[in-house]
PDB file with one MODEL, atoms N, CA, C and O in Angstrom:
MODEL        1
ATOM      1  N   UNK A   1      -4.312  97.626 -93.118  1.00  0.00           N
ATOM      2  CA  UNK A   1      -3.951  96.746 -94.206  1.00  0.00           C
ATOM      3  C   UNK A   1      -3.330  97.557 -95.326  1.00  0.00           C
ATOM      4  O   UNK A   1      -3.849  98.602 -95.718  1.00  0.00           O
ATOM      5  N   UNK A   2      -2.250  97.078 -95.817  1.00  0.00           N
ATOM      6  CA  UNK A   2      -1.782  97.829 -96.674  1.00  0.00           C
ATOM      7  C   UNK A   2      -1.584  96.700 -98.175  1.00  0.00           C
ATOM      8  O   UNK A   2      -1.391  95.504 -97.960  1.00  0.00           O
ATOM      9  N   UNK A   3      -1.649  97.168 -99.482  1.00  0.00           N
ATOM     10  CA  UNK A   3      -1.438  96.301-100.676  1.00  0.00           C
ATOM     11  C   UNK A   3      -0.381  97.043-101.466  1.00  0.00           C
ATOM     12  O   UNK A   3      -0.194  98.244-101.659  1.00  0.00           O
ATOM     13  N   UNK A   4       0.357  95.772-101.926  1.00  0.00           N
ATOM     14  CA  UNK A   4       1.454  96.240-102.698  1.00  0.00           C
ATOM     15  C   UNK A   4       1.128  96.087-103.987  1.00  0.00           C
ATOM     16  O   UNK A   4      -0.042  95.737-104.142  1.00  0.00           O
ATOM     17  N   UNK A   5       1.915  96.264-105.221  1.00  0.00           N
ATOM     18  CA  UNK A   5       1.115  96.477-106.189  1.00  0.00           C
ATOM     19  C   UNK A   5       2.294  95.677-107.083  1.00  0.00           C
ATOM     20  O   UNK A   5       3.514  95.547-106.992  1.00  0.00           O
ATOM     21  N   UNK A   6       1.286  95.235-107.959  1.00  0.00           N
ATOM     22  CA  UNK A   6       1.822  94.071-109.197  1.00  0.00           C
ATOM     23  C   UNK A   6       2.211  94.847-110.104  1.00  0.00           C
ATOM     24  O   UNK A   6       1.755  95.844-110.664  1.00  0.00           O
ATOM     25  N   UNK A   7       3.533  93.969-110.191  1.00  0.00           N
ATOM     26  CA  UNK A   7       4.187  94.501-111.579  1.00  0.00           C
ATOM     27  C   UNK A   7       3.730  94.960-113.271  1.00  0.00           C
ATOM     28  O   UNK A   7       4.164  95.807-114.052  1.00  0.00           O
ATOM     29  N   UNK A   8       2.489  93.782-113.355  1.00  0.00           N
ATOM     30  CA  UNK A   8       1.741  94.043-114.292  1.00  0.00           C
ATOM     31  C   UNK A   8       0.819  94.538-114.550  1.00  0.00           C
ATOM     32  O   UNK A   8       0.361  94.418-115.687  1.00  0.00           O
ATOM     33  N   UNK A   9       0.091  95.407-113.433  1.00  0.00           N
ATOM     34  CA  UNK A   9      -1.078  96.035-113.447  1.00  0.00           C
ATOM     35  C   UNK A   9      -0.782  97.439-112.848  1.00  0.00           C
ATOM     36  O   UNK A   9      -1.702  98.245-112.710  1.00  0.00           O
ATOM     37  N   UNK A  10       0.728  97.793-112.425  1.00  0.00           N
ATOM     38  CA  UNK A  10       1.179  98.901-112.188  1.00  0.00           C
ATOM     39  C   UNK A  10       1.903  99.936-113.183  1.00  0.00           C
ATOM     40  O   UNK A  10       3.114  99.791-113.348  1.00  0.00           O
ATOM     41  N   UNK A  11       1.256 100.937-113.834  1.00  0.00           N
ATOM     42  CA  UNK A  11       1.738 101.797-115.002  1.00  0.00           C
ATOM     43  C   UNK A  11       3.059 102.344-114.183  1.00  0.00           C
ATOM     44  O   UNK A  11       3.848 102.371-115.127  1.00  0.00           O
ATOM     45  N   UNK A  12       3.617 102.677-113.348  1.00  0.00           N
ATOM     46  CA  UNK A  12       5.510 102.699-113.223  1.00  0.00           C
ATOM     47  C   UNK A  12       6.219 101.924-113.451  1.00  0.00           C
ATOM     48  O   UNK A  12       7.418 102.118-113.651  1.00  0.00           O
ATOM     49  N   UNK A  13       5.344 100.280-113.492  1.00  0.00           N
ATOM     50  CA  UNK A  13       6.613  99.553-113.567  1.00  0.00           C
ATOM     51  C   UNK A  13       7.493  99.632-112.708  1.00  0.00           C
ATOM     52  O   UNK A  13       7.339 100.355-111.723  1.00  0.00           O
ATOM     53  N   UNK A  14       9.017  98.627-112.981  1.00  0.00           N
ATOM     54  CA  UNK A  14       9.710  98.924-111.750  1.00  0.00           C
ATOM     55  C   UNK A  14      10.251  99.724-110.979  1.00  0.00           C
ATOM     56  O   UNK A  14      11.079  99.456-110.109  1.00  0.00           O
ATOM     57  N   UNK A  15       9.598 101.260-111.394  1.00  0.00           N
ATOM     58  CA  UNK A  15      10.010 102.285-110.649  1.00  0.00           C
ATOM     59  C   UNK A  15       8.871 102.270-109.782  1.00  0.00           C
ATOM     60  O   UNK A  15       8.613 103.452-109.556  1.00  0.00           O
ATOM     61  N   UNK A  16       7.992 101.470-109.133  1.00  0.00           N
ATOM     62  CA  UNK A  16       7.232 101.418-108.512  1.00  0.00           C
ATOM     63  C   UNK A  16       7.893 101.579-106.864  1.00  0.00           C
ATOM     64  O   UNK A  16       8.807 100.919-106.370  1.00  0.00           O
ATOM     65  N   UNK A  17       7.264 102.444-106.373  1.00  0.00           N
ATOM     66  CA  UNK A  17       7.810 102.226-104.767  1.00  0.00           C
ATOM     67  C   UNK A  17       7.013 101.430-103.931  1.00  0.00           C
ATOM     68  O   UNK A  17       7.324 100.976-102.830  1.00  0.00           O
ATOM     69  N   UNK A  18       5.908 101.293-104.572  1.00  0.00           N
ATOM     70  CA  UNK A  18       5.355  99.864-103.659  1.00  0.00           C
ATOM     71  C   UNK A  18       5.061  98.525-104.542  1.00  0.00           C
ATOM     72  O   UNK A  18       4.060  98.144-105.150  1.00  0.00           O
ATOM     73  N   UNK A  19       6.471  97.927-104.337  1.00  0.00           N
ATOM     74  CA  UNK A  19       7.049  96.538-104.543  1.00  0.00           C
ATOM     75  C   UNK A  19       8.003  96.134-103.698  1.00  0.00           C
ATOM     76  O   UNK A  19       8.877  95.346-104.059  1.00  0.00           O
ATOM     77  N   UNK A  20       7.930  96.688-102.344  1.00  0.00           N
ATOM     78  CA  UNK A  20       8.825  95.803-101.171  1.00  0.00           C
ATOM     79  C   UNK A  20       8.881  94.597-100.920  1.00  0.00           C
ATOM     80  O   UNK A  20       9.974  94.262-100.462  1.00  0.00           O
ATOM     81  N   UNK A  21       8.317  93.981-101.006  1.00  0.00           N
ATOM     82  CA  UNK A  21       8.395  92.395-101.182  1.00  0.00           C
ATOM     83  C   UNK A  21       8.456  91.752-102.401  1.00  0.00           C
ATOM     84  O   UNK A  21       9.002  90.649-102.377  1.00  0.00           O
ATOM     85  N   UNK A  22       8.019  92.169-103.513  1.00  0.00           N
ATOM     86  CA  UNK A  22       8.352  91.856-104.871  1.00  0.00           C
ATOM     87  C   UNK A  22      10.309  92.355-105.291  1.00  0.00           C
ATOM     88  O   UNK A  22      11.248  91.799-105.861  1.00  0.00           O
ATOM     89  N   UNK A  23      10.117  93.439-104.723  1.00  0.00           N
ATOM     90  CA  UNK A  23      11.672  93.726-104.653  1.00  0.00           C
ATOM     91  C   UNK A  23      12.758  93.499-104.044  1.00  0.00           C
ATOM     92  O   UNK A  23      13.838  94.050-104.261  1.00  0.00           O
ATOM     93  N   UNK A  24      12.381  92.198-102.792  1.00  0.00           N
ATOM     94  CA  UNK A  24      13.137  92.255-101.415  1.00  0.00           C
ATOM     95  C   UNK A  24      13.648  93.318-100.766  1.00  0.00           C
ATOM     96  O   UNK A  24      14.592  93.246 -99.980  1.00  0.00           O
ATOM     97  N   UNK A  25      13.192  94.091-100.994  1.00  0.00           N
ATOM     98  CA  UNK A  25      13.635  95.503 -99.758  1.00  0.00           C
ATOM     99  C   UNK A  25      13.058  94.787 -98.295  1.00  0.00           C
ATOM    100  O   UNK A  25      11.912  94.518 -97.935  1.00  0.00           O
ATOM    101  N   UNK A  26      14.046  94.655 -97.800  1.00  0.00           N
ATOM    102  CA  UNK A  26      13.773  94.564 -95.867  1.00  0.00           C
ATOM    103  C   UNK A  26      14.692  95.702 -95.232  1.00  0.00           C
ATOM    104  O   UNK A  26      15.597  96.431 -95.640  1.00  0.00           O
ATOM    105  N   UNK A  27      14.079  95.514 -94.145  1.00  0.00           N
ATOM    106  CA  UNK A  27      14.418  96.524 -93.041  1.00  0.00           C
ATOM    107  C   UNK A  27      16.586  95.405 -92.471  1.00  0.00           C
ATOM    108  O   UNK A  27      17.156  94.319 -92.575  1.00  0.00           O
ATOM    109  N   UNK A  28      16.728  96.424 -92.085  1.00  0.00           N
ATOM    110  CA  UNK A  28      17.964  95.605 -91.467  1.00  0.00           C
ATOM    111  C   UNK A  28      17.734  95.248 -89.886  1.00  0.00           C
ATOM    112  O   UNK A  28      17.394  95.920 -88.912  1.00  0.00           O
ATOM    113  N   UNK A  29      18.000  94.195 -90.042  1.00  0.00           N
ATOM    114  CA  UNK A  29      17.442  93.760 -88.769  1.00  0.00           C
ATOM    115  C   UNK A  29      18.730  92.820 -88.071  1.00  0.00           C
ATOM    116  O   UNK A  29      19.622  92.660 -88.904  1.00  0.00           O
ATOM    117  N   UNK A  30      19.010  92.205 -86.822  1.00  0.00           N
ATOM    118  CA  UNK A  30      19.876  91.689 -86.322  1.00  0.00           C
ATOM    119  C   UNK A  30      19.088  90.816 -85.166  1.00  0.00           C
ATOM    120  O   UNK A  30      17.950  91.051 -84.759  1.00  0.00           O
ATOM    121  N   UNK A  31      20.007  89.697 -84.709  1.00  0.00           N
ATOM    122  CA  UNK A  31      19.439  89.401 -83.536  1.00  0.00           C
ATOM    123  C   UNK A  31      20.523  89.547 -82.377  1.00  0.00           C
ATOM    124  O   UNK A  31      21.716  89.296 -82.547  1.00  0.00           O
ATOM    125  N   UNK A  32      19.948  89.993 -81.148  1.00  0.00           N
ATOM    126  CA  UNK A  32      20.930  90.243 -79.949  1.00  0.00           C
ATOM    127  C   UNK A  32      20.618  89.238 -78.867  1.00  0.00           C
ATOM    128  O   UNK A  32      19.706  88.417 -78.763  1.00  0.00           O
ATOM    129  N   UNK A  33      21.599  89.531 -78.126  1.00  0.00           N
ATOM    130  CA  UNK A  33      21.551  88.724 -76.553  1.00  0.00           C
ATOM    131  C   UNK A  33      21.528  89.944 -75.584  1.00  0.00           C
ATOM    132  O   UNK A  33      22.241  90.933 -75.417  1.00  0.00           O
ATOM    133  N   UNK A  34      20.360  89.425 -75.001  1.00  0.00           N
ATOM    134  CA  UNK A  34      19.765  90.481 -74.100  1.00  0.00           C
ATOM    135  C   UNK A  34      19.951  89.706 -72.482  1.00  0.00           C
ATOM    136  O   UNK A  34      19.420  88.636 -72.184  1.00  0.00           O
ATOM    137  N   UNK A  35      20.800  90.504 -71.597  1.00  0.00           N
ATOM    138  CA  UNK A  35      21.027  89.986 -70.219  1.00  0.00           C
ATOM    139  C   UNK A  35      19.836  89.640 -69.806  1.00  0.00           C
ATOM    140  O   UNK A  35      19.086  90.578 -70.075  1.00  0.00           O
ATOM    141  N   UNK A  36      19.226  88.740 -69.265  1.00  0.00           N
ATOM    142  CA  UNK A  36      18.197  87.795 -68.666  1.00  0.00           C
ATOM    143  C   UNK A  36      16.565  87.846 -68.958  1.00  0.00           C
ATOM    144  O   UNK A  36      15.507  87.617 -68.373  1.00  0.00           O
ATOM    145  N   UNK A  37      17.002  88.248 -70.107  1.00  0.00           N
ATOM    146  CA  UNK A  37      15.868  88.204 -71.096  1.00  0.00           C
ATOM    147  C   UNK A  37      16.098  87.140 -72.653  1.00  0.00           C
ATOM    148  O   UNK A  37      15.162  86.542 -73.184  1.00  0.00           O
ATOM    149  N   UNK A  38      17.081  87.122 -72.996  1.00  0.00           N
ATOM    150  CA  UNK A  38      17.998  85.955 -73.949  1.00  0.00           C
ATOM    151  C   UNK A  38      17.801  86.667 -75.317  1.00  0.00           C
ATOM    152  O   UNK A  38      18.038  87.872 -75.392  1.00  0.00           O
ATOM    153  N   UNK A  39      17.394  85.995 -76.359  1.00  0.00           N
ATOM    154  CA  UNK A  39      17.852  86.550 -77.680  1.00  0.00           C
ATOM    155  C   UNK A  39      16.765  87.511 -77.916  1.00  0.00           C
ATOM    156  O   UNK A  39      15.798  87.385 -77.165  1.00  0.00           O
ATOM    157  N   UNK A  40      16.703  88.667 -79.006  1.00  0.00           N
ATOM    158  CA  UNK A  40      16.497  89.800 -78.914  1.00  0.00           C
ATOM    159  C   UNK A  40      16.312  90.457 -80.781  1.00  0.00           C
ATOM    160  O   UNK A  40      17.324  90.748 -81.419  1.00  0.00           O
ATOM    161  N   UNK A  41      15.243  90.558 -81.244  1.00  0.00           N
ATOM    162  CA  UNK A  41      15.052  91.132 -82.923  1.00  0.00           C
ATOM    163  C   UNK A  41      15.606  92.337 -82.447  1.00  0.00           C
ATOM    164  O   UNK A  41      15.298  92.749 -81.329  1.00  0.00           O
ATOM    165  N   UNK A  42      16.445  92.989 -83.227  1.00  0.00           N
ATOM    166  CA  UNK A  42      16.487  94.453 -83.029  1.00  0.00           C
ATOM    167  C   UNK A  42      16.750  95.116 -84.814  1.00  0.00           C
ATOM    168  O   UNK A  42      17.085  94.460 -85.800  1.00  0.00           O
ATOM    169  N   UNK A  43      16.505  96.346 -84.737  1.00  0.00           N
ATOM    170  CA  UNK A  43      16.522  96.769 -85.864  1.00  0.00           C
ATOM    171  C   UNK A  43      17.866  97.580 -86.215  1.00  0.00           C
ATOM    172  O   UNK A  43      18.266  98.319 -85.316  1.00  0.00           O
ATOM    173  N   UNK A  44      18.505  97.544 -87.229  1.00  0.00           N
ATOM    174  CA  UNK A  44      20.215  98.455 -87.127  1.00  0.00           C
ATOM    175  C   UNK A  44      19.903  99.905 -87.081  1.00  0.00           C
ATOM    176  O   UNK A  44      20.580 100.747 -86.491  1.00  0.00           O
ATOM    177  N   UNK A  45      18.251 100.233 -88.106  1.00  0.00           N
ATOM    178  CA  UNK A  45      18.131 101.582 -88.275  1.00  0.00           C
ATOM    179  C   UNK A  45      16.880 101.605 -87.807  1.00  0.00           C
ATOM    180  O   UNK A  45      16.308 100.545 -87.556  1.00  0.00           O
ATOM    181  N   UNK A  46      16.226 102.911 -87.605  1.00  0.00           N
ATOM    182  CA  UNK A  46      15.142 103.662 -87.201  1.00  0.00           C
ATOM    183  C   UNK A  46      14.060 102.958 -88.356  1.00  0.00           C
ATOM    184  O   UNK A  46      14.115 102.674 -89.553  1.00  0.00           O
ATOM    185  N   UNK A  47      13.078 102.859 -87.279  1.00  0.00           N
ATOM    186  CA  UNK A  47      11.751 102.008 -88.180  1.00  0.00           C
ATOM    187  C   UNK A  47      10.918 103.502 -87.817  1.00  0.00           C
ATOM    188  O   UNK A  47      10.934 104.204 -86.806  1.00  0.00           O
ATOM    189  N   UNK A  48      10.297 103.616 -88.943  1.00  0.00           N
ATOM    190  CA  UNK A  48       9.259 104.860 -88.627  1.00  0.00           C
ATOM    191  C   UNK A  48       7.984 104.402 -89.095  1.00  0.00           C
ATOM    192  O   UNK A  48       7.682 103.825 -90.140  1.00  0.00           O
ATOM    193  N   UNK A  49       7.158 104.849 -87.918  1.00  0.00           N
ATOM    194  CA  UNK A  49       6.105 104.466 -87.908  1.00  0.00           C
ATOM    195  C   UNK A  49       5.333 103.936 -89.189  1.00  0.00           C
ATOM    196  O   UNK A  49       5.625 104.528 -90.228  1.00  0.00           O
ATOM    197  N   UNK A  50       4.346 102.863 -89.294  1.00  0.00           N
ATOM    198  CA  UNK A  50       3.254 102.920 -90.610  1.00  0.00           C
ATOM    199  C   UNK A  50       4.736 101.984 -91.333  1.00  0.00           C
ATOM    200  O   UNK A  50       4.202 101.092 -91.992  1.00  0.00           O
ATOM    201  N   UNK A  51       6.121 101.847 -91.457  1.00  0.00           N
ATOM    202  CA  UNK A  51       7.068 101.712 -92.269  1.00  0.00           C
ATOM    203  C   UNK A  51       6.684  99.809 -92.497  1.00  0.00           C
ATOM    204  O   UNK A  51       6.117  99.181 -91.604  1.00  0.00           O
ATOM    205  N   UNK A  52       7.057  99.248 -93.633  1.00  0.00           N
ATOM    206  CA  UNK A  52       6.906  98.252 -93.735  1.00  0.00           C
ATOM    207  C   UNK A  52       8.272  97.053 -93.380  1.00  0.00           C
ATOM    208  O   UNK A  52       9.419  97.203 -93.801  1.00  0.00           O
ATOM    209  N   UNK A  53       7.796  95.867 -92.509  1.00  0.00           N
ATOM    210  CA  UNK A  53       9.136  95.440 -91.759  1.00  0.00           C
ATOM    211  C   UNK A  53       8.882  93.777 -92.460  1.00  0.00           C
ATOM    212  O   UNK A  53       7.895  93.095 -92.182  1.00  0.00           O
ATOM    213  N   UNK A  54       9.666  93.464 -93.124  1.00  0.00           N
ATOM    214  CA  UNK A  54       9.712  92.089 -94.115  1.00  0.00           C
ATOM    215  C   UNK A  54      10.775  91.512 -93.326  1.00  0.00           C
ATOM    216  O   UNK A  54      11.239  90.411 -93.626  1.00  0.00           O
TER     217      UNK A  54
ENDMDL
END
């Protein structure tokens, strides 16, 4: 479980790096067509482990 942290109870403020969802930071993501398997999430870039996927 991981917690992101409120704008107002966080002393960085919006230099906060954990506000990914308060900030819309997502991962880039796409959807594919996969031969006989059909449509397909894929990611454009490298997800590294523990990384958060919105």
């Amino acid at each position: 479980t991981q917690t992101e942290c409120v704008l107002d109870h966080c002393s960085t403020g919006h230099k906060c790096g954990n506000q990914r969802m308060q900030q819309g930071v997502q991962a880039a993501l796409a959807l594919d067509s996969t031969p006989g398997k059909g449509i397909a999430l894929m990611a454009d870039d490298l997800i590294e482990k523990g990384e958060f996927v919105a």
